[in-house]
N, C-alpha and C positions, 0 to 999 in steps of 0.2 A: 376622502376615501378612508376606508376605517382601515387597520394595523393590517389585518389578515386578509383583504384585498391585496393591498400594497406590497406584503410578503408574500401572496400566490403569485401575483406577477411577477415579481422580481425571480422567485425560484426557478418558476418553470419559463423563463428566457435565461436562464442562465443553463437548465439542461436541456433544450426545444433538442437539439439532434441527437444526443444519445434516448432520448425518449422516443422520438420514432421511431427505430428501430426498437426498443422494446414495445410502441405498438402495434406494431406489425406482426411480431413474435406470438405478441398476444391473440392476435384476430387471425392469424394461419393454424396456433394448435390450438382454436377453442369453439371445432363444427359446432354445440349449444348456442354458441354467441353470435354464429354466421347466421345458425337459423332463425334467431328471434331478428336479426334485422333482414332476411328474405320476409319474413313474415310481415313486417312494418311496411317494408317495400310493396310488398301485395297491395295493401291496406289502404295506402294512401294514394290520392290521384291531384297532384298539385303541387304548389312550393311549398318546401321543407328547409327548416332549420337546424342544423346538429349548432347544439349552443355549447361550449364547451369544448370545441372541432380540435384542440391541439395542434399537430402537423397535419393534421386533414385525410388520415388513416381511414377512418371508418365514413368521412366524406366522401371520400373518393370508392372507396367500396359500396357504399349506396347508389353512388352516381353511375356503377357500372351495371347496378340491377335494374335502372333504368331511372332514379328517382331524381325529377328536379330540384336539388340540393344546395344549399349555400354554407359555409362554416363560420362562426363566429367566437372568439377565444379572448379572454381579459390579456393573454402575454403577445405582445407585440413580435417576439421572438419568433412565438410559434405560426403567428398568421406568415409573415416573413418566408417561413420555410416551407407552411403550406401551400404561399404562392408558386413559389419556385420548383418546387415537386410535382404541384398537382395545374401545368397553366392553366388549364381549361373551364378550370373550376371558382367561383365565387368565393373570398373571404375578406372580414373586416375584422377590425376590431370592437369589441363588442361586453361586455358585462352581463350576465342574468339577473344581476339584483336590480337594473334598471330597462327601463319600458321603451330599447331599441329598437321593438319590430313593429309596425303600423300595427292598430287595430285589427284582426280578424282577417289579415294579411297571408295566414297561415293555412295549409292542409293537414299537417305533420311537425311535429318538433321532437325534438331527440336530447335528452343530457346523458350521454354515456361516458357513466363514472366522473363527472363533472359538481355534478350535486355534492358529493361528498366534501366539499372543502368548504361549504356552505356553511354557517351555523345553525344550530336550531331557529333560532329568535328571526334569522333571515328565511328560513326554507317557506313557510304561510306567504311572504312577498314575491318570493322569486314564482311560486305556482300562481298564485295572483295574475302576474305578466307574462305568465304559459297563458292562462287563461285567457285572456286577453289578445295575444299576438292569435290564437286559433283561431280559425273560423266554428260555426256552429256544429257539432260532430267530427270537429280536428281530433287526430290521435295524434298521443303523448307516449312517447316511448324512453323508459326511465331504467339505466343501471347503476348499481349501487352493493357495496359490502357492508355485510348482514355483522350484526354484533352488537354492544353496548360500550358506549363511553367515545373518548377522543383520544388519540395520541396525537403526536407532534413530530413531524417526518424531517431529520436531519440534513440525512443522507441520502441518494439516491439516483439512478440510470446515471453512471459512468463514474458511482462516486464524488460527484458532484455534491458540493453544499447547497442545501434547501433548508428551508423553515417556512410547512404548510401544517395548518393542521385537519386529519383526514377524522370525520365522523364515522364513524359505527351505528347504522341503526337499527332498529324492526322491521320489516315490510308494513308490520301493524300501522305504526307510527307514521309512517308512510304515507299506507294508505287512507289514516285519518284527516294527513292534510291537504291532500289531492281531494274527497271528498267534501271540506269545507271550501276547498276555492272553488268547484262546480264541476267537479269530474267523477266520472264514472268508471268504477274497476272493471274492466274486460278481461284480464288475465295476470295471474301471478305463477313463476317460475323460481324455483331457489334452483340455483348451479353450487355444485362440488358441495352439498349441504355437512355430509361427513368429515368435511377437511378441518384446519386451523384454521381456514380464508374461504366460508360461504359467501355466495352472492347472491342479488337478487335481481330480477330483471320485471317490471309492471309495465302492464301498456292499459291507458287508458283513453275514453272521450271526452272531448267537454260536452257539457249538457246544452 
């Protein structure tokens, strides 16, 4: 397991509970963010994956719009908590940089705000195994903060020490690598574009 695996787990099992409640914060004042996942909800009719699933926040908010959903999180911490929060609901532990879901297994997959902790050199791999895990005309539903370069995340949800580091990208960029691994751009959304902290939101098909 390379360095910045092994430091994203370790950080975010070290804050799994002060982080749910700031995901939750998050997904109660951010209606843009509620509507692009009713809208994924619409879209998909099958098994879905939220890869990235945290405490199981925006799992369990899929699963109320009706979507048969599972979560999957590299921090043991976090599944842990997402069991215990959400019973009803499916979680493992799980990695995107590796080929955990069957073959074409998939209706829908989801990485919100997960990707970012990714590297460049890894992101071509990890859409590879989107790829892959879909079925033929599975959507891909992608969040992510818009900007250039990397910082290195200290501190954070309750003061907690962390050492992650969060990419900044282009949508461009983005969307150049979702198009080499076999996917097709259906729709691009920048949220809060004016701020300090744009995002992006893509949903794409596989081909």
């Amino acid at each position: 397991m390379g360095d910045w695996l092994a430091d994203t787990r370790k950080s975010y099992d070290t804050v799994a509970v002060s982080y749910a409640g700031y995901a939750r914060r998050g997904l109660a004042e951010k209606p843009v963010l509620r509507a692009a996942l009713g809208l994924f909800a619409e879209q998909v009719d099958g098994p879905v994956a939220d890869v990235g699933c945290g405490p199981g926040v925006v799992t369990a908010h899929l699963h109320s719009l009706g979507v048969d959903v599972s979560g999957f999180d590299l921090s043991p911490a976090m599944i842990e908590l997402a069991r215990r929060s959400h019973p009803g609901l499916w979680f493992e532990v799980g990695s995107m940089t590796e080929p955990f879901l069957a073959d074409g297994s998939m209706a829908g997959l989801i990485a919100w705000w997960s990707l970012i902790h990714v590297p460049d050199a890894e992101v071509p791999t990890v859409f590879s195994h989107f790829h892959r895990a879909l079925r033929p005309g599975g959507l891909l539903l992608l969040g992510f903060h818009v900007g250039d370069g990397t910082r290195v995340k200290e501190q954070g949800y309750g003061g907690h020490p962390m050492r992650v580091h969060v990419h900044l990208r282009q949508p461009d960029q983005v969307v150049a690598w979702l198009r080499d691994a076999g996917f097709t751009l259906e729709a691009r959304w920048l949220h809060d574009p004016e701020t300090e902290a744009p995002q992006a939101i893509l949903f794409a098909r596989r081909g």
